[in-house]
N, CA, C and O atoms as a GROMACS GRO file, in nm:
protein
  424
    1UNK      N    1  10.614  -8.265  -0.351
    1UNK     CA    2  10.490  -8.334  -0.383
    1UNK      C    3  10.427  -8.381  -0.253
    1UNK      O    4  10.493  -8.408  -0.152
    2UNK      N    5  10.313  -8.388  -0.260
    2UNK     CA    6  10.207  -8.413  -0.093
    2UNK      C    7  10.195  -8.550  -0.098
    2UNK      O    8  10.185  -8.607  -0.207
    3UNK      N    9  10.194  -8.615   0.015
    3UNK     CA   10  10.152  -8.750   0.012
    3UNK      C   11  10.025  -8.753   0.173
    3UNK      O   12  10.048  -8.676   0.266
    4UNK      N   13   9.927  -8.827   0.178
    4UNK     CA   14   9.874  -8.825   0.284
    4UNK      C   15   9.950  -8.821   0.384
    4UNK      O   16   9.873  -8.763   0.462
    5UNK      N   17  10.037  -8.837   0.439
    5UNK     CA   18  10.120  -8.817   0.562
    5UNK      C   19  10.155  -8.662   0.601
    5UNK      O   20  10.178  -8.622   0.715
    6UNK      N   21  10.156  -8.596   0.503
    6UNK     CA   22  10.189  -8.462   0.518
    6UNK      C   23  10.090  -8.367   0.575
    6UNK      O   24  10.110  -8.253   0.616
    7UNK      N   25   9.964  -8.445   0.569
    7UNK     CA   26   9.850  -8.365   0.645
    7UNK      C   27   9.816  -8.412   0.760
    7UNK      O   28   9.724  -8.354   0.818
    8UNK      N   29   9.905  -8.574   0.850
    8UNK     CA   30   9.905  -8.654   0.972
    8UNK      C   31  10.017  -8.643   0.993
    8UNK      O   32  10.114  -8.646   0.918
    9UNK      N   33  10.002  -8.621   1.182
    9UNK     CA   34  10.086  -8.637   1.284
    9UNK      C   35  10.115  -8.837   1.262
    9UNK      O   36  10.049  -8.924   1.206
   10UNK      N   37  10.259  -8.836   1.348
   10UNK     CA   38  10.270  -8.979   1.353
   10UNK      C   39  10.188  -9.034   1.421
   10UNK      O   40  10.167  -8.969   1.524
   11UNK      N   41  10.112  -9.151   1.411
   11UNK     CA   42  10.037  -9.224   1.490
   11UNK      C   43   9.890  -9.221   1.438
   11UNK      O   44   9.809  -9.308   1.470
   12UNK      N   45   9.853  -9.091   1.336
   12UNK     CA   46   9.725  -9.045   1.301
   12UNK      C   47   9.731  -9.056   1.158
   12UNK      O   48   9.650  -8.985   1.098
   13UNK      N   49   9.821  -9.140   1.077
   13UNK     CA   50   9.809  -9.123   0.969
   13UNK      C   51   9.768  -9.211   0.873
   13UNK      O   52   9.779  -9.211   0.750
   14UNK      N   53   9.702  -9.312   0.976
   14UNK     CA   54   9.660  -9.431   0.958
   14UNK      C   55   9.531  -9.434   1.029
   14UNK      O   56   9.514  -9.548   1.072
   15UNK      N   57   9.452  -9.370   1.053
   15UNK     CA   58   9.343  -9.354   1.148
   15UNK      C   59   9.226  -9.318   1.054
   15UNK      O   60   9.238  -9.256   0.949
   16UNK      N   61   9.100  -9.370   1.109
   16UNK     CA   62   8.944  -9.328   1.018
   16UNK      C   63   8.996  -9.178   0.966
   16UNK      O   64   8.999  -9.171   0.843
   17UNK      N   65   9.033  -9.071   1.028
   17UNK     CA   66   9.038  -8.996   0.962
   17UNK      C   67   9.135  -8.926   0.831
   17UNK      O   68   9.117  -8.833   0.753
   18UNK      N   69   9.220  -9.003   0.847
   18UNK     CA   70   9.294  -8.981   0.715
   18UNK      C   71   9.228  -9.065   0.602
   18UNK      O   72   9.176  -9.023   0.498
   19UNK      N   73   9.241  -9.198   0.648
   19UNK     CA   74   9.107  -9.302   0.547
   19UNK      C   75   9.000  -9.184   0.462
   19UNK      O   76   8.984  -9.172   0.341
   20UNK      N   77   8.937  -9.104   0.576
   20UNK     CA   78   8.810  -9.023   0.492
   20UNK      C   79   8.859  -8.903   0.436
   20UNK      O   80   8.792  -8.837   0.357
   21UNK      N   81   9.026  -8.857   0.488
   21UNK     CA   82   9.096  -8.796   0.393
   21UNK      C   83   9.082  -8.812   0.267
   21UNK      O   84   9.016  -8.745   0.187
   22UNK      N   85   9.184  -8.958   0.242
   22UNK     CA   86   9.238  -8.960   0.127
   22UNK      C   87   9.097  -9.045   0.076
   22UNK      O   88   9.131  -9.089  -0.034
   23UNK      N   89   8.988  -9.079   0.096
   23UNK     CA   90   8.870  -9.128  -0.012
   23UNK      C   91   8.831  -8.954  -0.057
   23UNK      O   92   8.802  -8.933  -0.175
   24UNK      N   93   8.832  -8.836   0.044
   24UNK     CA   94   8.778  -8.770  -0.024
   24UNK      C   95   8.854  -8.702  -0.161
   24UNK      O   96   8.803  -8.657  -0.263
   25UNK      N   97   9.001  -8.712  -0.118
   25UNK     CA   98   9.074  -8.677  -0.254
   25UNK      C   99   9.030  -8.726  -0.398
   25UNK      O  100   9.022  -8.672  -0.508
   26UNK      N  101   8.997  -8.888  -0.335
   26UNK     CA  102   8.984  -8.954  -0.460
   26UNK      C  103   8.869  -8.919  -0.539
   26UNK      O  104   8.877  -8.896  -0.659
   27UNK      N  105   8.749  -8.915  -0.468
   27UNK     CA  106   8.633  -8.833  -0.565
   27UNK      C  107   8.688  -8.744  -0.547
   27UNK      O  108   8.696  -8.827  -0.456
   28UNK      N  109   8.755  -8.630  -0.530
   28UNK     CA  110   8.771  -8.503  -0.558
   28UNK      C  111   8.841  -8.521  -0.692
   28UNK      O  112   8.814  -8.444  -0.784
   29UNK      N  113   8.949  -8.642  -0.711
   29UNK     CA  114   9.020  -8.634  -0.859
   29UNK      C  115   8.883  -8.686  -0.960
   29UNK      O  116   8.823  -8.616  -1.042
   30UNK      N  117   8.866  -8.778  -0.937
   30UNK     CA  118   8.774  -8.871  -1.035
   30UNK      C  119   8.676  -8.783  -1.043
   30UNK      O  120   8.707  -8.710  -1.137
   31UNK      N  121   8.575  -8.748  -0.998
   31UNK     CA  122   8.452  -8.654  -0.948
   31UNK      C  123   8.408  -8.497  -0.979
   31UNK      O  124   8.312  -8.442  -1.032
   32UNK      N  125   8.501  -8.465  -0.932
   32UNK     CA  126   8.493  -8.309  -0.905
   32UNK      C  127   8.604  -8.254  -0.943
   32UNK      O  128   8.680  -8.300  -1.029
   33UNK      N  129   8.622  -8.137  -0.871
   33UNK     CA  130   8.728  -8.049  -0.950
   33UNK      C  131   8.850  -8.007  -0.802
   33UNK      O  132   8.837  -7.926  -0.710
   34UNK      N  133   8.973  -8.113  -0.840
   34UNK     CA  134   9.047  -8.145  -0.742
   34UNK      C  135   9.174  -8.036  -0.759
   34UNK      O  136   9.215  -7.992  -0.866
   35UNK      N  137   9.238  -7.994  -0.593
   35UNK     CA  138   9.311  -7.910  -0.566
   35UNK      C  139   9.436  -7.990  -0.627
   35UNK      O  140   9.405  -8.097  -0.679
   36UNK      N  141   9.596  -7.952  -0.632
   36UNK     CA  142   9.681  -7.971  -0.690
   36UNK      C  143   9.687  -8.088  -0.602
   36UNK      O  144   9.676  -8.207  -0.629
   37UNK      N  145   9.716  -8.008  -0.456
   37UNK     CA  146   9.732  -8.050  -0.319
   37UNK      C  147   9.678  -8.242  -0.350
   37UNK      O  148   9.746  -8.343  -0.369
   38UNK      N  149   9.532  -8.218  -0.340
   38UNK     CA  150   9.460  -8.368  -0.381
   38UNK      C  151   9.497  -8.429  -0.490
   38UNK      O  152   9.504  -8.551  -0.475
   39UNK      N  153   9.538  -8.372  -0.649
   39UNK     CA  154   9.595  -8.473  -0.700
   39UNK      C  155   9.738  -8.536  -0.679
   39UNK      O  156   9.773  -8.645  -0.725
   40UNK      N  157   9.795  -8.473  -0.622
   40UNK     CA  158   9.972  -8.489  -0.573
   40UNK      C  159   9.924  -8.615  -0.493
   40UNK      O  160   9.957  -8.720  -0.548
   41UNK      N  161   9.843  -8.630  -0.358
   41UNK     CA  162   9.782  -8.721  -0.270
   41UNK      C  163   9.778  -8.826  -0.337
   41UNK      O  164   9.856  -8.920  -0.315
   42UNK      N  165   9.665  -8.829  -0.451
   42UNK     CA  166   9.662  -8.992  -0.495
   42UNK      C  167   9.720  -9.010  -0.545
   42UNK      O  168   9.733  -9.132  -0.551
   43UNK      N  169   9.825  -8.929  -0.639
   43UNK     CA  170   9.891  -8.990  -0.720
   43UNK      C  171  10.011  -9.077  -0.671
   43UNK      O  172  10.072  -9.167  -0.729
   44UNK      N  173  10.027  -9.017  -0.536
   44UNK     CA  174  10.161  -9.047  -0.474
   44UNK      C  175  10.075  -9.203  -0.378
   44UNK      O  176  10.134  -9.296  -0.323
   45UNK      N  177   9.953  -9.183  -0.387
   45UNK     CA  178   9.892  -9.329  -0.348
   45UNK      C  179   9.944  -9.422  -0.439
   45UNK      O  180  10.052  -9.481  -0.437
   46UNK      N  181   9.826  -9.426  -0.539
   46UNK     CA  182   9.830  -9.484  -0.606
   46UNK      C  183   9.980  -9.555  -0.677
   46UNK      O  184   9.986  -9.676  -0.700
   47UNK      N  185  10.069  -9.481  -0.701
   47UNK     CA  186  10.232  -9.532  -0.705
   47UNK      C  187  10.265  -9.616  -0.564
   47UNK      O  188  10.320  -9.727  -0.563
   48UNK      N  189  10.224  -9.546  -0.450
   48UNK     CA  190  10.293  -9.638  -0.402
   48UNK      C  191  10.137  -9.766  -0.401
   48UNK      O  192  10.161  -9.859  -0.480
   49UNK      N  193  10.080  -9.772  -0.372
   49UNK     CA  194   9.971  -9.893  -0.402
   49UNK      C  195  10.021 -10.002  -0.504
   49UNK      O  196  10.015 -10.124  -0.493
   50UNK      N  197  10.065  -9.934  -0.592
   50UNK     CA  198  10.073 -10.007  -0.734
   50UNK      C  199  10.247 -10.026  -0.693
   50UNK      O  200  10.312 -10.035  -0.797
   51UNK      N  201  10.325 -10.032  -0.583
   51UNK     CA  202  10.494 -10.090  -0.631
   51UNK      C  203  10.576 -10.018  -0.719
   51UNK      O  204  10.680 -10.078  -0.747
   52UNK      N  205  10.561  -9.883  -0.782
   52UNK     CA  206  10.606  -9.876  -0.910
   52UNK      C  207  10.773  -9.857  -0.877
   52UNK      O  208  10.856  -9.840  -0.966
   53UNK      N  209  10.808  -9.866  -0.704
   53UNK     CA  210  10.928  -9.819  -0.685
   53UNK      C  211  10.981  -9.977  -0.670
   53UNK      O  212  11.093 -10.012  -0.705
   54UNK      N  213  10.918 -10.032  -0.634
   54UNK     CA  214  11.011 -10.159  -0.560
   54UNK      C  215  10.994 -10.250  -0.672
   54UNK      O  216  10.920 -10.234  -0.769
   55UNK      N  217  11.090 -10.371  -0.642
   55UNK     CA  218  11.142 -10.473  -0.756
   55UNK      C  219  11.014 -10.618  -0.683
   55UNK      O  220  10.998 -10.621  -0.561
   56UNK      N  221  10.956 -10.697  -0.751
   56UNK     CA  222  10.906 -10.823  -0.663
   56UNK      C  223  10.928 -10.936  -0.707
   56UNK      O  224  10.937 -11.001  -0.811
   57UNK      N  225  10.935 -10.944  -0.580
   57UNK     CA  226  11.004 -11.084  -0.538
   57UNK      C  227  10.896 -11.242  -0.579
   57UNK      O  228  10.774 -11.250  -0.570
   58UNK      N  229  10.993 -11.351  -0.622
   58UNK     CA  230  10.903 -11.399  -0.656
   58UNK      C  231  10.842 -11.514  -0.544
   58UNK      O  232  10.919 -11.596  -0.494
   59UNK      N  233  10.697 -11.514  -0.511
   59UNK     CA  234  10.698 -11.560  -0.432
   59UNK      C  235  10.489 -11.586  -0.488
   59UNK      O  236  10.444 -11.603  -0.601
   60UNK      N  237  10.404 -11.576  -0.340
   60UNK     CA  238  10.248 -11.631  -0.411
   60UNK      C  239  10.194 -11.563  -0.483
   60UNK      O  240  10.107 -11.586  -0.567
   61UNK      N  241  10.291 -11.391  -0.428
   61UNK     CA  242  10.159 -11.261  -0.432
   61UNK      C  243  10.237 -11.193  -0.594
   61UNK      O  244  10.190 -11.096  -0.655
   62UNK      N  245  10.349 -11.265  -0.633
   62UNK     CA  246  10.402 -11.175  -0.794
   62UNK      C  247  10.283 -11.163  -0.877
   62UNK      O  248  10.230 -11.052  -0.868
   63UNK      N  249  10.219 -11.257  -0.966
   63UNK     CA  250  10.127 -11.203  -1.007
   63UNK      C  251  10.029 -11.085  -0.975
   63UNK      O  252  10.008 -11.000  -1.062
   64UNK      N  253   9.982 -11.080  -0.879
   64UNK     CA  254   9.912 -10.959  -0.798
   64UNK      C  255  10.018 -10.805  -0.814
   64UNK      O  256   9.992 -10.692  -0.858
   65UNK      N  257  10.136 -10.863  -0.758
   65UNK     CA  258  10.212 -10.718  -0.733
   65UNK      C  259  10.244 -10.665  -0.871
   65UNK      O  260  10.242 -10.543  -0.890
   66UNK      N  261  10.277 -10.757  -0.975
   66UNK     CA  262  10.319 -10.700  -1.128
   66UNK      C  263  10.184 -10.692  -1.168
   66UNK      O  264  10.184 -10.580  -1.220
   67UNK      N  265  10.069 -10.736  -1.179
   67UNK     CA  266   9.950 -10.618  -1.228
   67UNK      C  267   9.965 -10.471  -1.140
   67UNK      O  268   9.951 -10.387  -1.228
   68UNK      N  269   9.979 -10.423  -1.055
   68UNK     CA  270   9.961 -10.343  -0.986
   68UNK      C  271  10.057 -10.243  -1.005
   68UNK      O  272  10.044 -10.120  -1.009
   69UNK      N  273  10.158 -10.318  -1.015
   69UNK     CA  274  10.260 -10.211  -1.063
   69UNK      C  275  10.259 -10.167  -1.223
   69UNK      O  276  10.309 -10.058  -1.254
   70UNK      N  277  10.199 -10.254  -1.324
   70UNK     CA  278  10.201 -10.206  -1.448
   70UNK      C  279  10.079 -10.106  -1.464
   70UNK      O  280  10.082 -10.026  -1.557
   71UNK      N  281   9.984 -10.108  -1.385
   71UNK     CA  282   9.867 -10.024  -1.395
   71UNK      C  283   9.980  -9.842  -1.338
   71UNK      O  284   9.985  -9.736  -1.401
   72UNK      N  285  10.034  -9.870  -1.237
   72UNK     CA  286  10.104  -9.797  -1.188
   72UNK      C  287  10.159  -9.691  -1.290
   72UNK      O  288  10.142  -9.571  -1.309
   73UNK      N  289  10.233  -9.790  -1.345
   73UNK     CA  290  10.346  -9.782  -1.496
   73UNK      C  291  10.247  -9.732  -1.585
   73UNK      O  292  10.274  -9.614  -1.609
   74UNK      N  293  10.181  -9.755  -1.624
   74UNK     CA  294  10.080  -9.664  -1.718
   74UNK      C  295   9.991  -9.540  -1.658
   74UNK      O  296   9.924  -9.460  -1.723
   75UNK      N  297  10.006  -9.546  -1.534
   75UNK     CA  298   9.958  -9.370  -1.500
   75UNK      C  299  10.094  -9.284  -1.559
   75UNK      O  300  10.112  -9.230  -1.668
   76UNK      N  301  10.150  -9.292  -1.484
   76UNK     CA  302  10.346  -9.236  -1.525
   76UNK      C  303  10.327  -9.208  -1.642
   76UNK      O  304  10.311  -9.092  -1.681
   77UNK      N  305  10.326  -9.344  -1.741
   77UNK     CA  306  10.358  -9.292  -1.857
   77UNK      C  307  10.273  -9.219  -1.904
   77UNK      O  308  10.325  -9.119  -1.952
   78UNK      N  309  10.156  -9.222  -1.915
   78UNK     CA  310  10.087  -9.088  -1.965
   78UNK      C  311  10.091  -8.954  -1.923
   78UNK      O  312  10.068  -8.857  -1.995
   79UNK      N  313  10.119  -8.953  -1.814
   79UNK     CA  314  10.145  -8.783  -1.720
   79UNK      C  315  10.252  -8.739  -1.825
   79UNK      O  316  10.230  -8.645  -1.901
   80UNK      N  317  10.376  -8.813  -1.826
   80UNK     CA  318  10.415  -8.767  -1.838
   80UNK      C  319  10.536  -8.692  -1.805
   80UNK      O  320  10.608  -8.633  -1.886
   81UNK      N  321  10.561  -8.704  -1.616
   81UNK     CA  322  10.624  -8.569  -1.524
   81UNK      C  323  10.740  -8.550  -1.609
   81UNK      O  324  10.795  -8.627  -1.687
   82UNK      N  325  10.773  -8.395  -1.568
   82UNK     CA  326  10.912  -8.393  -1.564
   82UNK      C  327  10.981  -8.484  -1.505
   82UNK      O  328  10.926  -8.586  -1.465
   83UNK      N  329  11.148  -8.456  -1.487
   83UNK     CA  330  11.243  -8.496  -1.401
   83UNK      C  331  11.195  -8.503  -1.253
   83UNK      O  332  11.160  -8.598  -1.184
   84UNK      N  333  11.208  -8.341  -1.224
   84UNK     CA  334  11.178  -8.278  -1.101
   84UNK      C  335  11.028  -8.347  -1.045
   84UNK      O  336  11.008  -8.382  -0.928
   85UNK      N  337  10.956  -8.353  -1.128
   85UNK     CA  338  10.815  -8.402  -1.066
   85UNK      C  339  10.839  -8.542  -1.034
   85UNK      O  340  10.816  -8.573  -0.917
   86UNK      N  341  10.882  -8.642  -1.116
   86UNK     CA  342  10.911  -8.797  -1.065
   86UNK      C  343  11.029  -8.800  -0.985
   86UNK      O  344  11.051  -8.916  -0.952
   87UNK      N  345  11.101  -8.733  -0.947
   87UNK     CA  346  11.179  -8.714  -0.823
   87UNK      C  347  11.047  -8.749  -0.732
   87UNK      O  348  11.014  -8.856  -0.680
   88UNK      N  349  10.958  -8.568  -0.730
   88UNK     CA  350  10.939  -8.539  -0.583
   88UNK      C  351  10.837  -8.663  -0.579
   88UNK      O  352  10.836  -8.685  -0.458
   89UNK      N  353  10.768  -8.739  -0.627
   89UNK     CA  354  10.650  -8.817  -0.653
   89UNK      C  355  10.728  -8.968  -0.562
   89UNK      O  356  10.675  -9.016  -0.461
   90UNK      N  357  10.850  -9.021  -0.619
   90UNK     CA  358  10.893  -9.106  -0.614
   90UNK      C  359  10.993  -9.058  -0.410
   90UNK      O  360  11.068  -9.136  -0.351
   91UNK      N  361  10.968  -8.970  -0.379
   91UNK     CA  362  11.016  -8.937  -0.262
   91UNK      C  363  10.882  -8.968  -0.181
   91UNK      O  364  10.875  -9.074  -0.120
   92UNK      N  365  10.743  -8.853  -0.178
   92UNK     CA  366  10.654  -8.900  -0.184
   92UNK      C  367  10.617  -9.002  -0.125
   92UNK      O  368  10.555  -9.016  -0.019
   93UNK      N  369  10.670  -9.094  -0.219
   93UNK     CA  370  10.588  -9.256  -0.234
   93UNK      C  371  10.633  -9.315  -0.190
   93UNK      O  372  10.569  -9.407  -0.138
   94UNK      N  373  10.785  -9.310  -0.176
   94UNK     CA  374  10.836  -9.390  -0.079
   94UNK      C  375  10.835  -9.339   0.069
   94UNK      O  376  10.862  -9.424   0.155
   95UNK      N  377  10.805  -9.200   0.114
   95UNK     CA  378  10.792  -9.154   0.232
   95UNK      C  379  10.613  -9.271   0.279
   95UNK      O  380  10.604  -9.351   0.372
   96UNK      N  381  10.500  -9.234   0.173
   96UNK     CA  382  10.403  -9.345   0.214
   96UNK      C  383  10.459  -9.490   0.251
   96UNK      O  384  10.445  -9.564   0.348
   97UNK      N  385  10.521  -9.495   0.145
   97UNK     CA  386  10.565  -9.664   0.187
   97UNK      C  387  10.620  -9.675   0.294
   97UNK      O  388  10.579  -9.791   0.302
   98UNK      N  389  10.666  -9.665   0.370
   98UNK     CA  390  10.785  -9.681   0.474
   98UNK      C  391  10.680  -9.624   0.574
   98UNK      O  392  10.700  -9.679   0.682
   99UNK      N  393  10.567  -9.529   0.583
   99UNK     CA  394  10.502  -9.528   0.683
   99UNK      C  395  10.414  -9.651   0.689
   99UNK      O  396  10.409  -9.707   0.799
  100UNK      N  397  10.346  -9.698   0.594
  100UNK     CA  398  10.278  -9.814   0.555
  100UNK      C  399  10.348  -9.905   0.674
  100UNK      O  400  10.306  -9.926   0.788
  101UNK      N  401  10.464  -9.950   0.610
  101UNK     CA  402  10.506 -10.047   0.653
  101UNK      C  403  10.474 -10.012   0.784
  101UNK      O  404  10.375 -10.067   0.829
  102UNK      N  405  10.561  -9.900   0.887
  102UNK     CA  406  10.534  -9.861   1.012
  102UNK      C  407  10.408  -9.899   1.057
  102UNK      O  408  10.396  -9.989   1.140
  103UNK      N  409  10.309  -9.836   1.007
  103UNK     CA  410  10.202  -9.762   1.082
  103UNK      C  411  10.056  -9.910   1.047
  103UNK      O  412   9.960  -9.934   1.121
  104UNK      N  413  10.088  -9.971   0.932
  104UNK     CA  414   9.988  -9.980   0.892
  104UNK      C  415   9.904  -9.961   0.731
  104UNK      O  416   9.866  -9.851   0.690
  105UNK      N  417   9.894 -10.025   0.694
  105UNK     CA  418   9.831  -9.974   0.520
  105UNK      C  419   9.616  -9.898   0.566
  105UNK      O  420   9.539  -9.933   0.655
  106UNK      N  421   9.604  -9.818   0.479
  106UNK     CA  422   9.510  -9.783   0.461
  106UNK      C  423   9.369  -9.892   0.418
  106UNK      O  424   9.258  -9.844   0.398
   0.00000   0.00000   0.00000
């Protein structure tokens, strides 16, 4: 499964131009008529955006992070994936996350 990182070198994957990357995916899903490639992208955003991997902690921002993750939780459940697909999604997403953390959030 693709996550924006897969189309950035390290250091560039956090830069205006991935930014105008991954906005263009997003009208490409919502909008237009989007490559697999682009929906794999947000979807693997949007999971990781929304927490759906990590547990939260309780602290100012729980409220915030459990909306985000249940919006999360209701893309999933409607898709649907296989096994194999919420594997590669949940690899994915945590490959974003962990650059996040690195590099920077979008």
């Amino acid at each position: 499964m693709k996550s924006l990182s897969n189309w950035f070198r390290p250091g560039q994957r956090r830069d205006d131009e991935a930014e105008e990357k991954l906005r263009a995916c997003y009208r490409s899903v919502f909008k237009g008529k989007p490559t697999k490639a682009e929906q794999e992208v947000v979807l693997s955003d949007l999971c990781a955006f929304s927490g759906v991997h990590t547990l939260a902690a309780a602290d100012d921002n729980l409220i915030q992070r459990e909306g985000r993750r249940s919006v999360g939780y209701r893309v999933l459940r409607y898709l649907e994936l296989e096994e194999a697909e919420r594997t590669a999604l949940m690899q994915a997403v945590v490959m974003e996350t962990l650059i996040s953390d690195a590099e920077g959030d979008l």
